[in-house]
C-alpha positions as CSV (number, residue, x, y, z in Angstrom):
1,X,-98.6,15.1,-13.1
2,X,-99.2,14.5,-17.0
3,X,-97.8,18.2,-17.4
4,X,-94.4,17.5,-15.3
5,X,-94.0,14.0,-17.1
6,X,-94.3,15.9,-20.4
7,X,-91.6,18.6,-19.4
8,X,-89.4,16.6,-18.3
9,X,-89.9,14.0,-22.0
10,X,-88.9,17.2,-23.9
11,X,-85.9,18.5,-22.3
12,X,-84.6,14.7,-22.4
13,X,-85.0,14.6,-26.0
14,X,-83.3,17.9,-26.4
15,X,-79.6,16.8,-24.7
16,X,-77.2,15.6,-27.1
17,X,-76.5,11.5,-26.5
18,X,-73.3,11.2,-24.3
19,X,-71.1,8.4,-25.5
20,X,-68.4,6.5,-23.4
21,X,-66.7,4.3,-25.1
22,X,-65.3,1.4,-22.7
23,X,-61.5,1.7,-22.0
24,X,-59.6,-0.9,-22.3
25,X,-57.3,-2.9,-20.4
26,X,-53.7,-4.4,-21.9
27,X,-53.7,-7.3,-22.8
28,X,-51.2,-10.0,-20.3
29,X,-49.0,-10.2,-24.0
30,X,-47.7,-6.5,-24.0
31,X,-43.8,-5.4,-23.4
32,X,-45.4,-2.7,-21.2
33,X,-44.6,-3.8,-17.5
34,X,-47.7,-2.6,-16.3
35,X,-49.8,-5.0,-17.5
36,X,-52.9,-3.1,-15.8
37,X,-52.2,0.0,-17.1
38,X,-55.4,2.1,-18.4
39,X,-55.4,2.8,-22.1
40,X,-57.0,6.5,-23.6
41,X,-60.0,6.2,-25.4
42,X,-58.9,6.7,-29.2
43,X,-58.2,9.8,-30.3
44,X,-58.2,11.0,-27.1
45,X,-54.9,13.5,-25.7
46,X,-52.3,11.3,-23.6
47,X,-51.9,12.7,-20.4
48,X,-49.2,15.6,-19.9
49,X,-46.5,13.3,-18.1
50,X,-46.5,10.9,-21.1
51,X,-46.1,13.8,-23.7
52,X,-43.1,15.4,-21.8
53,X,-41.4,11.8,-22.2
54,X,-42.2,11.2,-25.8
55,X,-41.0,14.9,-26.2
56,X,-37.8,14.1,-24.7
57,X,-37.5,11.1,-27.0
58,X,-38.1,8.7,-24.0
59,X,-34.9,10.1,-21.6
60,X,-35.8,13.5,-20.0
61,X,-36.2,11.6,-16.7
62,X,-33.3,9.8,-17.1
63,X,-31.1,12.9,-17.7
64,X,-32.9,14.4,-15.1
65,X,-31.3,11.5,-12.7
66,X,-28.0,11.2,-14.1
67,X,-25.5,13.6,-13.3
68,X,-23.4,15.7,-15.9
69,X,-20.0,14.1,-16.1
70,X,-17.0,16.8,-15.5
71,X,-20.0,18.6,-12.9
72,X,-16.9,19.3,-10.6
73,X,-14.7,20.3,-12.6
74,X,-12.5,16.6,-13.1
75,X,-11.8,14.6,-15.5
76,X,-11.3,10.7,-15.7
77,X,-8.4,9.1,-16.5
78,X,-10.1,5.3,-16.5
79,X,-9.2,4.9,-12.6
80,X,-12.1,5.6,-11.3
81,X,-11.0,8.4,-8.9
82,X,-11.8,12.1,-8.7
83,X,-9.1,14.7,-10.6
84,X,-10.0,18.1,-10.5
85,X,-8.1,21.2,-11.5
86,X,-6.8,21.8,-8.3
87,X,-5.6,18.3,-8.1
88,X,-3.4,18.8,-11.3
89,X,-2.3,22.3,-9.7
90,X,-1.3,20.2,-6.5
91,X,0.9,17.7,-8.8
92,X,2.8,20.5,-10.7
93,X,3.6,22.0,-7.1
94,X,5.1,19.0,-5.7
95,X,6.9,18.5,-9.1
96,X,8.6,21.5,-8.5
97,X,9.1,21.0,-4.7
98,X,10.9,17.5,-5.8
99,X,13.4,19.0,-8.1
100,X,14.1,21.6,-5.3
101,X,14.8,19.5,-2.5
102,X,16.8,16.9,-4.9
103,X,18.9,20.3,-5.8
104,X,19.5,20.5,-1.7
105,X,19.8,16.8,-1.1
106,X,23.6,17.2,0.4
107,X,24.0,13.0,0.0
108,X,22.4,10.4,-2.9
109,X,23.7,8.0,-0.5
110,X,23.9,7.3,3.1
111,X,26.6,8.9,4.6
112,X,28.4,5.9,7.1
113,X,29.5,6.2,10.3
114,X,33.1,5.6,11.2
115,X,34.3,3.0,14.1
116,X,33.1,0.3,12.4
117,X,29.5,0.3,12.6
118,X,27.2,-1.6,10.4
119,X,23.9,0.3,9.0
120,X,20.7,-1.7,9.0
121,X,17.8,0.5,8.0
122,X,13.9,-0.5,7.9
123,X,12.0,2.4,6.7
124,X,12.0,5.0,9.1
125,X,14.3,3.1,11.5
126,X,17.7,2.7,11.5
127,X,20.2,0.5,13.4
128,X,24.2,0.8,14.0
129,X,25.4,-2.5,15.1
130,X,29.2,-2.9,16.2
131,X,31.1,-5.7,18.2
132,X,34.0,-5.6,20.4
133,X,35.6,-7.9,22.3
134,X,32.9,-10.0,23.2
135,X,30.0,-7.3,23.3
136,X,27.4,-6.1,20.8
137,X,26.6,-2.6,20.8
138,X,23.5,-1.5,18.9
139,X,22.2,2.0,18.5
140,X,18.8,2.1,17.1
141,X,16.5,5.5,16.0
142,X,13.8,6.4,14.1
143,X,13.7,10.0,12.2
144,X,9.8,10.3,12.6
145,X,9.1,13.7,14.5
146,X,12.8,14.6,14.6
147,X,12.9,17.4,13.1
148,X,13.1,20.5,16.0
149,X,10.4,22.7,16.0
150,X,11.4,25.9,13.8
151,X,12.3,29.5,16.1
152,X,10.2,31.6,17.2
153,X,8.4,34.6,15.1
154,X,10.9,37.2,16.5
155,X,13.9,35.4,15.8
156,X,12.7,34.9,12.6
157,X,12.2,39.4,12.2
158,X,15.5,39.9,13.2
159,X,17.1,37.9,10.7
160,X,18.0,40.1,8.0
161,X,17.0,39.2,4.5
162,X,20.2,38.5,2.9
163,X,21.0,35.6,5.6
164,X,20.3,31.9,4.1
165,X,17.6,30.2,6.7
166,X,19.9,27.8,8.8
167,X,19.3,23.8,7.3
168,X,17.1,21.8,8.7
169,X,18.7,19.2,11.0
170,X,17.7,15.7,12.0
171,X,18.2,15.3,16.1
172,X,16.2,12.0,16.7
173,X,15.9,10.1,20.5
174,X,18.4,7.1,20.2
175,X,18.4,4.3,22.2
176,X,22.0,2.5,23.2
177,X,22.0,-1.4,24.0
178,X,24.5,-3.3,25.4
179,X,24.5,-7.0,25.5
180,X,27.6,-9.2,27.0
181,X,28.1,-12.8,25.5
182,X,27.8,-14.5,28.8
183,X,25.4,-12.8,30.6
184,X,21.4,-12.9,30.1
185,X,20.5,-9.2,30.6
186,X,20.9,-5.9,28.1
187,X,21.9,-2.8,29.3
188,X,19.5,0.0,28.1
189,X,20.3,3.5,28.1
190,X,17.8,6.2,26.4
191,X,19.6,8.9,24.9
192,X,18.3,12.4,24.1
193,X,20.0,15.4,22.0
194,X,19.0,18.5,23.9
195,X,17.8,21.5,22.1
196,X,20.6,23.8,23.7
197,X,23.6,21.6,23.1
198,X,23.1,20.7,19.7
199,X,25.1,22.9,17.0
200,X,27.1,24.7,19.9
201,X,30.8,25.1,18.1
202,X,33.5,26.9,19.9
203,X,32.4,26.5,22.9
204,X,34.3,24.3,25.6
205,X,33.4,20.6,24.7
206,X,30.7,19.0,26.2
207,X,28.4,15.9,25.7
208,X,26.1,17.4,22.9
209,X,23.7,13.8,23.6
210,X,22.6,13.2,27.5
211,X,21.3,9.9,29.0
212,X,17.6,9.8,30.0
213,X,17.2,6.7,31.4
214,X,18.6,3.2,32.0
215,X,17.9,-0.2,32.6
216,X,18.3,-4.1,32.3
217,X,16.2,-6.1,29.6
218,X,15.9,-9.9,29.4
219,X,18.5,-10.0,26.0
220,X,17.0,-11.1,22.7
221,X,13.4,-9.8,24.0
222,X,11.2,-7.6,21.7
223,X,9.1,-6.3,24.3
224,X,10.9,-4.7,27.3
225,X,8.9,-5.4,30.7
226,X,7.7,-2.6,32.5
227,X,8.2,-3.9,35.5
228,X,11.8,-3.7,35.4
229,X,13.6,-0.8,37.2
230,X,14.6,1.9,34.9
231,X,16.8,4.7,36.8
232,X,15.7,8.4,35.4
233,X,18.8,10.3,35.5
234,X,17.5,13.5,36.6
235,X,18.1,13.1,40.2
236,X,21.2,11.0,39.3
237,X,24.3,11.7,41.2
238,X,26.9,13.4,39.1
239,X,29.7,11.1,39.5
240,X,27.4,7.9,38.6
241,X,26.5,9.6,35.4
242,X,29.8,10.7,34.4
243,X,31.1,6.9,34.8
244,X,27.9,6.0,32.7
245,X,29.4,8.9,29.9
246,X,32.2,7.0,30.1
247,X,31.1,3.7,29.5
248,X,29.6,4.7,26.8
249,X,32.7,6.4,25.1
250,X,34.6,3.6,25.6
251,X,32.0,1.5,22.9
252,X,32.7,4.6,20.3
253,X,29.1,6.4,21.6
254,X,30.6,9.7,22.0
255,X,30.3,13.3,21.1
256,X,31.8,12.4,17.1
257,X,29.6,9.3,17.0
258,X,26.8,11.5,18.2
259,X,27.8,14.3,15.2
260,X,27.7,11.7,12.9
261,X,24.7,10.2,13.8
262,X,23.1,13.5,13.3
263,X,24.7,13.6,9.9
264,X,23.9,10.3,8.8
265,X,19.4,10.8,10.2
266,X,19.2,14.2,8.5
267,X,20.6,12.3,4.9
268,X,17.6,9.5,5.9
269,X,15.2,11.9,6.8
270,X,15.7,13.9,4.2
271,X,16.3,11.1,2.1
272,X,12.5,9.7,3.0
273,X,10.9,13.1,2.6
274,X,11.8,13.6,-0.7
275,X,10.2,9.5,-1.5
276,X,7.2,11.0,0.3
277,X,6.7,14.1,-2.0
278,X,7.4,11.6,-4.9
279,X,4.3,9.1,-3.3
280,X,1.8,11.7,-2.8
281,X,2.7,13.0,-5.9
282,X,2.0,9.8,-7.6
283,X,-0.9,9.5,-5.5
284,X,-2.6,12.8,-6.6
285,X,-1.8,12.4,-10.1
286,X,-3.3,8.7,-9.8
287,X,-0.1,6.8,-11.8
């Protein structure tokens, strides 16, 4: 036992003295917002994470965060919104585009339609207004989707290359009212330019607009009733709809009030799609 006791005194006395210096906690006054945060013995190394910040001078995580400005390839113009390359590529097209369509653009104004009718227009729709004789004929159309669709692929081989491509016309669904001064009810006939009558010259005349459908609406009503009977002149007897032709020509809606209303939506249509281009434009360059 003495002999153990003895051993055991000697290697003690032979390890180096291990200090450990007490760490220290900062105090509740420091800017640090972790008021608990341990503090390194002094002298000691600080801890990798800290070293990469001070290395960084403080913002290598921040940088890390934030993302390089013009990293997709845009600049700013102070508006907030994304321009890329391909957005200023997109503008100089449509620059182009404008100053080509305005080079086609066949009227700066309106063309009118003769008979005396007035031209109200709202946007996309437009409104002829005439009265006669104690009756107020309105025709009303919008040029939204009235473009035809363009021919087919094969048409399209067989034209050869010197041929122009044939101008894009405006054929829009009209709709005819008719409303009496002493009577409560509107006559309402929908009108339709068929595909295979319109632009037909030389041929032996024939109504280039047809008559869809027809009914009475209450007169100075917004919203037509659907309960009303409308008459769908496909199983129309012939005679009837001839005397319904007529009635209409007699009002001045007839085969040259039909041409010119053709005239007078391409000039809007086209009229609108070149303010369109001139939007979008604006629009992609931000202005």
């Amino acid at each position: 036992m003495l002999l153990a006791r003895a051993l055991r005194a000697a290697a003690a006395a032979l390890r180096p003295p291990l200090h450990h210096p007490p760490r220290r906690l900062l105090s509740s006054s420091s800017s640090s917002p972790r008021a608990l945060l341990l503090l390194p013995p002094p002298g000691a190394a600080p801890p990798l994470a800290r070293s990469l910040w001070q290395l960084g001078g403080g913002g290598w995580r921040t940088a890390l965060l934030r993302p390089r400005r013009g990293s997709a390839g845009g600049v700013s113009c102070g508006c907030g919104g994304l321009h890329t390359e391909g957005d200023k590529a997109f503008a100089q097209f449509l620059t182009d585009e404008i100053k080509e369509e305005k080079k086609i653009q066949k009227h700066k104004s309106l063309p009118k339609v003769s008979g005396g009718w007035e031209l109200e227009v709202h946007g996309t729709e437009a409104k002829l207004v005439r009265k006669i004789a104690g009756e107020k004929i309105t025709v009303t159309f919008n040029i939204n989707n009235s473009i035809p669709p363009s021919v087919d692929d094969d048409t399209q081989e067989e034209q050869k290359p010197e041929e122009q491509e044939p101008d894009l016309t405006s054929t829009p669904n009209f709709v005819v009212e008719v409303i009496k001064d002493d009577t409560k009810q509107t006559l309402v006939l929908d009108c339709h330019f068929p595909e295979d009558e319109v632009g037909h010259e030389g041929e032996e005349e024939s109504d280039i607009f047809t008559v869809r459908e027809v009914s009475f609406q209450p007169t100075g009503e917004s919203d037509w009733k659907d309960t009303n009977y409308t008459l769908n002149t496909d199983s129309l007897d012939w005679a009837l709809y001839d005397h319904l032709m007529d009635f209409l020509a007699d009002r001045g809606v007839d085969n040259t009030f039909a041409d010119e209303l053709i005239e007078l939506s391409t000039a809007l249509e086209h009229q609108e799609y070149i303010k369109f281009l001139e939007d979008l434009k604006s629009f992609v360059k931000c202005q």
